[in-house]
C-alpha positions as a Python dict, from the first residue, in 0.01 Angstrom:
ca = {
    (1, 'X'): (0, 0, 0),
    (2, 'X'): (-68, -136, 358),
    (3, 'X'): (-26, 189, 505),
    (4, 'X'): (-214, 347, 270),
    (5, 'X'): (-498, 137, 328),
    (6, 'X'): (-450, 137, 725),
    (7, 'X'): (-500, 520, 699),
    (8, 'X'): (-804, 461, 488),
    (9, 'X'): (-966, 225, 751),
    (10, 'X'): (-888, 474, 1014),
    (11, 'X'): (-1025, 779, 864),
    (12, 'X'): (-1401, 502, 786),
    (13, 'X'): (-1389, 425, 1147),
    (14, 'X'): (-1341, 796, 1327),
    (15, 'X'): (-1607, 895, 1007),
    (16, 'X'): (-1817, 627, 1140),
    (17, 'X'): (-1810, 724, 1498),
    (18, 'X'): (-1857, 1061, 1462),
    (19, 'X'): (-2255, 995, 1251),
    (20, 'X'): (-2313, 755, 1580),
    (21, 'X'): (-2225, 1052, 1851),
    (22, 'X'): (-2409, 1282, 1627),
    (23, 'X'): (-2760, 1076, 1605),
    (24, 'X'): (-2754, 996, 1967),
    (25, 'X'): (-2745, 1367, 2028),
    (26, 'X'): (-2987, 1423, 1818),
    (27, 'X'): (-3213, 1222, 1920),
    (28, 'X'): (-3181, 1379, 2277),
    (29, 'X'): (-3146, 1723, 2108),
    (30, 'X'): (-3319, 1696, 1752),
    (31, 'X'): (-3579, 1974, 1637),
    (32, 'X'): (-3826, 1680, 1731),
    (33, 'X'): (-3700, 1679, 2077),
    (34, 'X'): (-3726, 2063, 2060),
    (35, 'X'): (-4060, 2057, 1962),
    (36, 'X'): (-4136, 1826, 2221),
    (37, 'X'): (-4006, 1988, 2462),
    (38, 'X'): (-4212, 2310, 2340),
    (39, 'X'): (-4484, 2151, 2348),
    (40, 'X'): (-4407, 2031, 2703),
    (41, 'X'): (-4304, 2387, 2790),
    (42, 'X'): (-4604, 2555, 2695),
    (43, 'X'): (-4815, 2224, 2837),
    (44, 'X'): (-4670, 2353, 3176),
    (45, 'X'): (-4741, 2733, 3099),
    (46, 'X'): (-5054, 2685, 2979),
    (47, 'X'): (-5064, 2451, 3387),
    (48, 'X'): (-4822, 2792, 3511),
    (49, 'X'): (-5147, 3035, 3346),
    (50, 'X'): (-5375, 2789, 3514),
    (51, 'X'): (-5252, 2803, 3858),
    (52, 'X'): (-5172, 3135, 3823),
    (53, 'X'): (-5555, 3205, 3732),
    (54, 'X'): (-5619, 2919, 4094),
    (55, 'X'): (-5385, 3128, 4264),
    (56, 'X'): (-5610, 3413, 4211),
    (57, 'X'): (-5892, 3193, 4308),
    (58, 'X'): (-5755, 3057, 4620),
    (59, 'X'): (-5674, 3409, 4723),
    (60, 'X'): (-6046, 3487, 4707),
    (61, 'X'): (-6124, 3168, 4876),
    (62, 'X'): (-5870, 3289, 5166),
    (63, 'X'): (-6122, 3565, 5237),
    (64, 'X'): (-6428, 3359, 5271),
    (65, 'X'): (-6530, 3005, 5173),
    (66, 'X'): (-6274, 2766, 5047),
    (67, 'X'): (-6450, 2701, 4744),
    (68, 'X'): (-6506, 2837, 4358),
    (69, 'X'): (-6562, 3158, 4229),
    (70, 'X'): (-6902, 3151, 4213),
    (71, 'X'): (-6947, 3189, 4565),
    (72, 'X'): (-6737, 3493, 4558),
    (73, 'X'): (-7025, 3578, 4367),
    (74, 'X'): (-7295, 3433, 4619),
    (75, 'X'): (-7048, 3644, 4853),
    (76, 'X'): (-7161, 3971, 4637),
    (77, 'X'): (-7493, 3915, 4684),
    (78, 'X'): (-7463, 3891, 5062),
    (79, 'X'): (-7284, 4213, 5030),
    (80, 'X'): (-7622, 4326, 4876),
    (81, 'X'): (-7834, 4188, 5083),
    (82, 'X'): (-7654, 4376, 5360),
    (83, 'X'): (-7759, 4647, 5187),
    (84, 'X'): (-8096, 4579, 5140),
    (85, 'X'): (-8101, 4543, 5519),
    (86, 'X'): (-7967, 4828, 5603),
    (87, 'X'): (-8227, 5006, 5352),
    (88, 'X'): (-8485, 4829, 5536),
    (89, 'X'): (-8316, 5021, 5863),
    (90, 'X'): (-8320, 5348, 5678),
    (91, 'X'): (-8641, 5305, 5596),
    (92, 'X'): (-8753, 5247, 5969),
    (93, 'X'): (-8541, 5512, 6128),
    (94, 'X'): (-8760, 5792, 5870),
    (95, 'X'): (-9033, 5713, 5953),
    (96, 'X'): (-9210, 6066, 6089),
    (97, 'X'): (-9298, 6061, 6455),
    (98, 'X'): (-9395, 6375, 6492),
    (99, 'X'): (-9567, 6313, 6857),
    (100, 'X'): (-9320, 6067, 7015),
    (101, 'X'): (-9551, 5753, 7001),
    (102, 'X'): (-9353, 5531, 6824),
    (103, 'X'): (-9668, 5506, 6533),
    (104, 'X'): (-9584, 5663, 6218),
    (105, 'X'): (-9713, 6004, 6170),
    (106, 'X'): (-9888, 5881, 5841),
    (107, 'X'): (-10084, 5646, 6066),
    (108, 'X'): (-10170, 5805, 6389),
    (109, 'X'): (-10521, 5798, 6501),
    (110, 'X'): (-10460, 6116, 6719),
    (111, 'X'): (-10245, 6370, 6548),
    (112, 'X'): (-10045, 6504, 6823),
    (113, 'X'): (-10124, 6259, 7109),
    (114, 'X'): (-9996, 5955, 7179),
    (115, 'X'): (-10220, 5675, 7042),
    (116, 'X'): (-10071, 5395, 7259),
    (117, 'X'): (-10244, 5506, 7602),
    (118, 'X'): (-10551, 5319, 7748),
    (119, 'X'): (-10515, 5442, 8077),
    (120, 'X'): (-10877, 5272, 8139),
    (121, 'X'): (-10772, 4925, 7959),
    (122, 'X'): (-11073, 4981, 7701),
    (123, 'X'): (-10886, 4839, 7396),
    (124, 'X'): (-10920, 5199, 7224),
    (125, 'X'): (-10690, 5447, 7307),
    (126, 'X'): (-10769, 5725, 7481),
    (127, 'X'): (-10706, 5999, 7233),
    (128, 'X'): (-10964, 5853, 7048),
    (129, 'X'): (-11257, 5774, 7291),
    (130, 'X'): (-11145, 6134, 7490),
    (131, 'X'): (-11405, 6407, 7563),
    (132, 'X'): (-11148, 6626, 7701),
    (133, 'X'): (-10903, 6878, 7506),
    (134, 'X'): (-10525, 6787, 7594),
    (135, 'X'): (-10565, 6566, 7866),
    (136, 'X'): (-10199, 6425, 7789),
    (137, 'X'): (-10071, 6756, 7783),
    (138, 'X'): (-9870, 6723, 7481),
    (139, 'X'): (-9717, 7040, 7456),
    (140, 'X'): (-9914, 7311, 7673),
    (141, 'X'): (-10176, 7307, 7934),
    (142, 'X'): (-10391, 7471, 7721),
    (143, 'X'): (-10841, 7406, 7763),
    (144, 'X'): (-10737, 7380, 8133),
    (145, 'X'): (-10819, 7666, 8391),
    (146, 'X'): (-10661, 7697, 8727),
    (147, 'X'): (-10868, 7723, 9036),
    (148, 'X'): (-10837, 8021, 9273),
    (149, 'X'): (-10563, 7946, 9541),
    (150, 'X'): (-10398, 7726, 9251),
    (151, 'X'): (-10183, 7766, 8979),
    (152, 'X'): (-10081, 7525, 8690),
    (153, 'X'): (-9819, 7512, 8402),
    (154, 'X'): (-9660, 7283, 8181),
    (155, 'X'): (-9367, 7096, 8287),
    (156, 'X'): (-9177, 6844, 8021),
    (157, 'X'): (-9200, 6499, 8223),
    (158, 'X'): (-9464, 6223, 8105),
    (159, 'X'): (-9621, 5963, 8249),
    (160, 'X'): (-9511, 5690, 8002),
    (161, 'X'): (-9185, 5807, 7944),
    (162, 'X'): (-9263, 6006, 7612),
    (163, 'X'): (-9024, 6288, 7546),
    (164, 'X'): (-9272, 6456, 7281),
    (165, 'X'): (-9528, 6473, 7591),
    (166, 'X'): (-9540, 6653, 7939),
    (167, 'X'): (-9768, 6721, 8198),
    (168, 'X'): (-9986, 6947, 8417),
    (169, 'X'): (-9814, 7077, 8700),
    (170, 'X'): (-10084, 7183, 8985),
    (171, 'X'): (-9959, 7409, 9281),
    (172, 'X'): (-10148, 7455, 9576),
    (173, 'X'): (-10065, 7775, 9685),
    (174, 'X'): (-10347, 7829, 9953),
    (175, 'X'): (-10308, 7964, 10286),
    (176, 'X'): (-10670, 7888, 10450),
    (177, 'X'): (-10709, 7767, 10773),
    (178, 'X'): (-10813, 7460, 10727),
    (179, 'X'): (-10739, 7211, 10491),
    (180, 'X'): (-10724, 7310, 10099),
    (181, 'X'): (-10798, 7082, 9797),
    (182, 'X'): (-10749, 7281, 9469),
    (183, 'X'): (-10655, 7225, 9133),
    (184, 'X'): (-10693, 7294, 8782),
    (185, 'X'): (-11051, 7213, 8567),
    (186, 'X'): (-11189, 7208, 8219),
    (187, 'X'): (-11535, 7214, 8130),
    (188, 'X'): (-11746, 6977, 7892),
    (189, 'X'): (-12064, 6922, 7734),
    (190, 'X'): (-12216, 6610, 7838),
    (191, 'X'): (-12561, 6397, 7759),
    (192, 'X'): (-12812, 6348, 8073),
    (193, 'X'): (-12941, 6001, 7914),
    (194, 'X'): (-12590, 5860, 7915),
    (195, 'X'): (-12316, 5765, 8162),
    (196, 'X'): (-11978, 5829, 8221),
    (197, 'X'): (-11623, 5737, 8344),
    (198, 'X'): (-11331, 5926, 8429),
    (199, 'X'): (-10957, 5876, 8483),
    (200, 'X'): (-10615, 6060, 8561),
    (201, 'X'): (-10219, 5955, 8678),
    (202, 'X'): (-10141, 6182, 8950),
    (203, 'X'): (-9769, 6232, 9068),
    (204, 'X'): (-9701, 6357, 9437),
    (205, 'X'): (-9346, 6429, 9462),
    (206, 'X'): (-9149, 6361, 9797),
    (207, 'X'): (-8962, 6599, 10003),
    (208, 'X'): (-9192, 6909, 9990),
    (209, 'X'): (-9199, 6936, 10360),
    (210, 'X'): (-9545, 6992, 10388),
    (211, 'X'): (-9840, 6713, 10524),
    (212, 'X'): (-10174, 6586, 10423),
    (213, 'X'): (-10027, 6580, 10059),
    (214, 'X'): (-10333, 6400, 9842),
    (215, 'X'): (-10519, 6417, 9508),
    (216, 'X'): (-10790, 6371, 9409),
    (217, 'X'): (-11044, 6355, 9065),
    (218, 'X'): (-11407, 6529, 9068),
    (219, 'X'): (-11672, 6554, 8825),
    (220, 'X'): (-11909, 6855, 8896),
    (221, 'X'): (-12238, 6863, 8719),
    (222, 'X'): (-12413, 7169, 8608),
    (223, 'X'): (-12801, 7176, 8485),
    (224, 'X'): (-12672, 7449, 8255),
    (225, 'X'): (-12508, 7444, 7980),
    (226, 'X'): (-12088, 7603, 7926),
    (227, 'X'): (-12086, 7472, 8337),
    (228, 'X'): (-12292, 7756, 8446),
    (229, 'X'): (-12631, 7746, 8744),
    (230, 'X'): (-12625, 7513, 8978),
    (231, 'X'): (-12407, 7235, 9056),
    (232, 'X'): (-12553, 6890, 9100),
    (233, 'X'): (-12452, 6598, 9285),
    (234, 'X'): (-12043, 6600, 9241),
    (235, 'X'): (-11840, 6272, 9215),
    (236, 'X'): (-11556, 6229, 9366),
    (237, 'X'): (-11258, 6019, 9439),
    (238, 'X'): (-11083, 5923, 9756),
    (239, 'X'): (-10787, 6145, 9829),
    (240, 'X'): (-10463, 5948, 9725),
    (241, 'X'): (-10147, 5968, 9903),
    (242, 'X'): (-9917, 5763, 9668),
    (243, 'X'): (-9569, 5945, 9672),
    (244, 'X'): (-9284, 5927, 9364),
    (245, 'X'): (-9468, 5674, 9135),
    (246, 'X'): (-9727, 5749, 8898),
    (247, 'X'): (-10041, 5612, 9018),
    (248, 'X'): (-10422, 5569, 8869),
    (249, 'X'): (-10771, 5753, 9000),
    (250, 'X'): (-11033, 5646, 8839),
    (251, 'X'): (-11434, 5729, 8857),
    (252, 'X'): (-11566, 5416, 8734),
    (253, 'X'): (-11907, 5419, 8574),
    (254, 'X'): (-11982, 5714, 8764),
    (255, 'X'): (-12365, 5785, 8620),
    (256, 'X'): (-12415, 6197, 8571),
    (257, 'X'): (-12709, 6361, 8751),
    (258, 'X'): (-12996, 6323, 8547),
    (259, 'X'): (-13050, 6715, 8468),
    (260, 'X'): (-12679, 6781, 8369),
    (261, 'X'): (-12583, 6943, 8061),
    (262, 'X'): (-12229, 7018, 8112),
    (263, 'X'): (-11948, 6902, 8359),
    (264, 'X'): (-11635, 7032, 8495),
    (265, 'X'): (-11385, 6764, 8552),
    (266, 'X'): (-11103, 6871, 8775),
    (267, 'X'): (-10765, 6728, 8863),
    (268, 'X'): (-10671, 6866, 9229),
    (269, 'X'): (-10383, 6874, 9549),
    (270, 'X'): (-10468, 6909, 9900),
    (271, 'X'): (-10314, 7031, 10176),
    (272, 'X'): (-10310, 7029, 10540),
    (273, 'X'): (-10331, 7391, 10716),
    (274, 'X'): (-10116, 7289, 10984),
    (275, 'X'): (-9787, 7369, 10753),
    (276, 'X'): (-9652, 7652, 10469),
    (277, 'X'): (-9536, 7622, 10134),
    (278, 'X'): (-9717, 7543, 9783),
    (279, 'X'): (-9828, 7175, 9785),
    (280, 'X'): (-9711, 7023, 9384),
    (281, 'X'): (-9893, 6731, 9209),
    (282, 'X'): (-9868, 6652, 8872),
    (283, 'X'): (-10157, 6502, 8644),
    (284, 'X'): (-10112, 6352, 8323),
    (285, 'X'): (-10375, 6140, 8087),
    (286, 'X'): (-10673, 6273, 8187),
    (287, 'X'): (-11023, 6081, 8107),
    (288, 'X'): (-11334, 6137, 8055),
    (289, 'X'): (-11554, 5897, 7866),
    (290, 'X'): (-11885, 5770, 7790),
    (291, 'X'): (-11941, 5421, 7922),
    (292, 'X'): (-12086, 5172, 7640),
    (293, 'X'): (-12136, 4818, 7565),
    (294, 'X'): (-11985, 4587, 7791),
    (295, 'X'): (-11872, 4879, 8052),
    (296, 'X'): (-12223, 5003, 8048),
    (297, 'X'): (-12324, 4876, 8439),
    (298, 'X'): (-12646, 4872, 8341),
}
């Protein structure tokens, strides 16, 4: 019986420790645990889809600003605005300039010439105020005649650096005895009750091997009209010697003869006799204007 009931008590006690082992486990492994621990799991991959979604974030802060999103999107419109500016470019690079002057075709004053020259400082340009045909020689030498003993022609240099422009090449080519003065001329109706002004840039190129190398600017009057009868008292300027530079003559408020009708305004190169060979100038932005308002010396 005492056996018996020793075996008994054994088999309680091992049955009694085994429910203790198995509730501590399950308390560190019950289906509450698990669902814990689920919970816990998909706390951190919801934290894992988070930094994964930062991750992506940060990588678009590596390119640019350290900070959120939306400046990536502030970053876009930069991108745009980039464009914009370089549509603003575009817009300035087609811009038609037909005649070189750096003014849009569309608002050109002078078709053809260039509308930033005021030779005479007037404070209009001198396409506009002009009473001669192509005096900047835009593209020919044409309205101009050459003297006898001279010769002229385009040539595809300008006086302000305009590569839509030239100007009028003069040759002297005479072989007088004395000293020559030629050139090339153009011819103008003009009003006796007014006065006048007249300007030209003259080039004398170096190295010609020839001496007395000058030019020079005349108005010749005529009591007729198309510049024919008799000419009247001429106006002239001194004979310039300037070499390599592009330099100024200039008539100022020269008044016309009284009786004139027309003029003939020339551009001209002298020569001594003394040596042989074709003297060259070059002429460019040629002048003639009436004098009013303030200029008027009167």
């Amino acid at each position: 019986m005492r056996s018996y009931l020793h075996t008994v008590f054994c088999l309680c006690l091992a049955a009694f420790f085994f429910i203790a082992c198995s509730s501590d486990d399950d308390s560190a492994d019950s289906g509450a645990g698990d669902v814990t621990d689920t919970a816990e799991d998909a706390t951190e991959d919801g934290a894992d889809a988070v930094d994964t979604t930062d991750s992506a974030d940060d990588t678009g802060d590596d390119s640019g600003d350290d900070t959120a999103d939306g400046d990536d999107t502030a970053d876009g419109d930069d991108a745009a605005d980039t464009a914009d500016t370089a549509d603003a470019t575009d817009t300035a690079d087609t811009c038609a300039d037909s005649d070189g002057d750096a003014v849009c075709d569309a608002e050109d004053q002078c078709d053809g010439q260039d509308d930033t020259i005021d030779i005479d400082e007037s404070g209009t340009p001198d396409c506009v105020e002009n009473l001669l045909t192509n005096g900047q020689f835009a593209t020919d030498v044409s309205e101009w005649t050459a003297e006898t003993d001279a010769s002229i022609s385009f040539l595809a240099e300008d006086a302000a650096g305009n590569d839509a422009s030239g100007v009028l090449k003069v040759l002297n080519t005479s072989d007088a005895a004395g000293p020559s003065v030629v050139g090339g001329f153009q011819c103008v109706p003009i009003d006796n009750t007014k006065q006048y002004a007249s300007y030209a840039q003259y080039f004398i190129p170096s190295g010609q091997g020839l001496t007395g190398l000058r030019a020079q600017l005349i108005i010749l009057p005529y009591a007729e009209a198309d510049c024919a009868g008799s000419v009247l008292s001429p106006f002239v300027t001194d004979l310039l010697a300037n070499q390599d530079t592009w330099s100024l003559l200039e008539l100022d408020y020269s008044p016309i003869a009284s009786l004139a009708v027309s003029a003939e305004v020339y551009v001209r190169v002298r020569k001594n006799s003394t040596t042989t060979g074709d003297a060259e100038g070059r002429f460019d932005n040629v002048l003639l204007r009436e004098v009013v308002g303030e200029d008027d010396p009167q």
